[in-house]
C-alpha positions as CSV (number, residue, x, y, z in Angstrom):
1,X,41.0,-17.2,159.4
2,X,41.2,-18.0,163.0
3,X,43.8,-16.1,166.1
4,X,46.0,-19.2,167.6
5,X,46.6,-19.0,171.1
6,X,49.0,-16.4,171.0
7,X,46.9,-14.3,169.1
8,X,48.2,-14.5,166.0
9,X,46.3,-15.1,162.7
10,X,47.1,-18.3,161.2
11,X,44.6,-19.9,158.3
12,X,43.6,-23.0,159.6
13,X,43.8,-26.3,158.5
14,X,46.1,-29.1,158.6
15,X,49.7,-28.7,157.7
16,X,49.5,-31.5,155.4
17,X,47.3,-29.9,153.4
18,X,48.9,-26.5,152.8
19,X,52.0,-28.9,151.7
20,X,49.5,-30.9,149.4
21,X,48.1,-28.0,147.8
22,X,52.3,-26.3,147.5
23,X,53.1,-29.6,146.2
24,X,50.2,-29.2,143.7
25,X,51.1,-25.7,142.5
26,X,54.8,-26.4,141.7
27,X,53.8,-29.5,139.4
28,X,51.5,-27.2,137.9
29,X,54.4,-24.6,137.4
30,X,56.4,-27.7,136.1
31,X,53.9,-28.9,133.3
32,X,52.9,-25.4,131.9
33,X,57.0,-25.2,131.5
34,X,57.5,-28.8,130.0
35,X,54.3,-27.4,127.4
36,X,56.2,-24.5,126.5
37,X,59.3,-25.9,126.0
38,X,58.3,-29.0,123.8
39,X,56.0,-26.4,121.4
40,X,58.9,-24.5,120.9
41,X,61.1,-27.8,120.1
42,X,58.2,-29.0,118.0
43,X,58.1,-25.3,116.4
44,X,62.4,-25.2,116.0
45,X,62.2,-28.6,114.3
46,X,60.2,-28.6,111.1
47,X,60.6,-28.4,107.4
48,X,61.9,-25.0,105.8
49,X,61.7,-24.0,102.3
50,X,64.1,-21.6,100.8
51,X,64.7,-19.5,97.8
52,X,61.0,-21.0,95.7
53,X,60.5,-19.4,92.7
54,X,58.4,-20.6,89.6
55,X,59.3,-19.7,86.4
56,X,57.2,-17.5,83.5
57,X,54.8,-19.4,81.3
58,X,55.0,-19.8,77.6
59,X,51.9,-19.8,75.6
60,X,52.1,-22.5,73.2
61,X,49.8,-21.5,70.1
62,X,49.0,-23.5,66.9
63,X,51.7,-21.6,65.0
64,X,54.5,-22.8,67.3
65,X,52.7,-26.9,67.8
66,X,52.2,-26.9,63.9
67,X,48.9,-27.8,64.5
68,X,45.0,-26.6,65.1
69,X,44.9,-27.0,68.9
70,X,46.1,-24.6,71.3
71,X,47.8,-26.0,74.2
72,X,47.4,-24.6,77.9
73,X,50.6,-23.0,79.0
74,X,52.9,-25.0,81.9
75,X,55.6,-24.5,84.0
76,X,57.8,-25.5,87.0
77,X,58.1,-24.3,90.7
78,X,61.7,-25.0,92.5
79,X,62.8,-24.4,95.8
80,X,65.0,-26.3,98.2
81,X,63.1,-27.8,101.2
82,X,65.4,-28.3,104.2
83,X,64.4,-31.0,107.2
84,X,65.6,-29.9,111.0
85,X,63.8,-32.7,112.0
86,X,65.3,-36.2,113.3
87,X,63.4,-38.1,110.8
88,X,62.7,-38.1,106.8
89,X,59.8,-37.0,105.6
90,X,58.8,-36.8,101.9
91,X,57.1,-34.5,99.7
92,X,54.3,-36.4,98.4
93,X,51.9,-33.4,96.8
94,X,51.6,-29.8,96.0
95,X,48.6,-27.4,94.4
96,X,48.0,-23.7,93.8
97,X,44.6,-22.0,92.7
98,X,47.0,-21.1,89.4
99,X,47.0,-24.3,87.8
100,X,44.3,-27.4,87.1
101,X,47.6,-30.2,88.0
102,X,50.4,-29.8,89.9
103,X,52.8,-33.0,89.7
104,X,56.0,-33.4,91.5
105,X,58.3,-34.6,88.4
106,X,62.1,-36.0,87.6
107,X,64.4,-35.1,84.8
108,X,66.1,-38.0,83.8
109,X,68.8,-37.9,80.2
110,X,68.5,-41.9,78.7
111,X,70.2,-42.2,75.3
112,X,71.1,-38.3,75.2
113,X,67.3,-37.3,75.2
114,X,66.2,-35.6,78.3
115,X,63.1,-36.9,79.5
116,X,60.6,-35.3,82.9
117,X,58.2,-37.8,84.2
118,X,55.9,-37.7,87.7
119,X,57.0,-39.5,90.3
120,X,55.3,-40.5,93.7
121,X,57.6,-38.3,96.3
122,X,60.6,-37.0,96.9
123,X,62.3,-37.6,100.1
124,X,63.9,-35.1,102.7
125,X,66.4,-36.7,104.8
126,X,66.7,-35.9,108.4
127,X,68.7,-33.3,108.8
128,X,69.3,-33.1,105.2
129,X,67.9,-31.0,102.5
130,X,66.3,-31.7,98.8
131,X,66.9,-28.6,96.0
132,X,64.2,-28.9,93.4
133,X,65.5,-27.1,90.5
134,X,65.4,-26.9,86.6
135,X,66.9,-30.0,84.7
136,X,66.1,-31.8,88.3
137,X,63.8,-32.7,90.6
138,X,61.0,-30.3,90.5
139,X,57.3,-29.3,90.9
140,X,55.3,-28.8,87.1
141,X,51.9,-27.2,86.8
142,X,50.1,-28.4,83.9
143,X,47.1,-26.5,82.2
144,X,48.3,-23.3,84.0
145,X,45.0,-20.9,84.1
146,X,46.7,-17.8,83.2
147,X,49.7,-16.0,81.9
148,X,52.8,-16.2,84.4
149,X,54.7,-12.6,84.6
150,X,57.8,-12.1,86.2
151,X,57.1,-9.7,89.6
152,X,53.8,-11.7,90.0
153,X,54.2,-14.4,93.3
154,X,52.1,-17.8,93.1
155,X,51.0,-19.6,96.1
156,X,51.9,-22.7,96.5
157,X,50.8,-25.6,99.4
158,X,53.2,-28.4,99.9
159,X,51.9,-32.0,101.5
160,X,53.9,-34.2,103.3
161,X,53.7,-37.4,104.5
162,X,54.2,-37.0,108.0
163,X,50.9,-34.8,107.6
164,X,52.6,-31.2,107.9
165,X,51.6,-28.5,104.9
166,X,53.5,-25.8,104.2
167,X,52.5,-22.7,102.1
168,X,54.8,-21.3,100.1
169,X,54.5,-18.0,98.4
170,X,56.9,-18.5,95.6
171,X,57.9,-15.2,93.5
172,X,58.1,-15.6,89.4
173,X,61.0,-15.2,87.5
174,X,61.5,-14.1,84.0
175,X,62.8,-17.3,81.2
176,X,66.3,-17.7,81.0
């Protein structure tokens, strides 16, 4: 610091400085703001599941197959998925420590016989949601490792295309 003529303390340096280096904090102030505020639009627009569930497995034994091999138990996960983004995304995956293959599957009735089959994705519209549900679309696990009790919750992780993953912790209800 250094006393100008009438004494006073002043600190120096050019004025055109001291406004450089203002003019440098405020952008600073300005892009730690912008940050913030696009996380939190990033955050407020994302995919949302609601209301998942999976449902109790049977145990299919030889007695019920009429035959010698006993096959693994199976069963579906449903949930909708809800997009608050501006553009589609698709489900194109899922998996759970619970079960050897998860597929995402269709119900489909042709020639009054109603028929579940795997299919690549499902999409999520922008701004839309997609209910997976029984007789629908929905999520089966195949060769499911143990029994499935209703008050026990399975884990699941969903995979999208746009490269977001959500985990899901989806309660399991009793067969209706």
């Amino acid at each position: 610091m250094a006393e100008d003529e009438g004494g006073r303390l002043g600190l120096g340096g050019s004025r055109a400085v001291w406004v450089g280096l203002a003019l440098v904090a405020i952008l600073v102030v300005v892009l730690v703001i912008a940050v913030v505020l696009l996380r939190d639009e990033d955050e407020a627009e994302a995919l949302e599941v609601s209301d998942p569930w999976v449902r109790a497995t049977i145990a299919l034994d030889d007695r019920q197959m009429g035959n010698d091999s006993e096959m693994s138990p199976l069963t579906g996960a449903f949930m909708t998925i809800r997009n608050t983004t501006d553009s589609a995304d698709r489900l194109i995956g899922a998996s759970t420590d619970v079960a050897d293959v998860v597929e995402i599957h269709e119900t489909t009735i042709e020639d009054d016989v109603m028929r579940m089959r795997p299919i690549d994705g499902v999409e999520i519209p922008a701004g839309g949601s997609v209910e997976l549900k029984p007789g629908g679309l929905h999520i089966m696990l195949l060769d499911v490792q143990r029994d499935l009790e209703p008050g026990q919750t399975v884990t699941l992780k969903l995979d999208f295309e746009s490269g977001r993953s959500l985990v899901v912790d989806a309660p399991v209800r009793p067969l209706e």
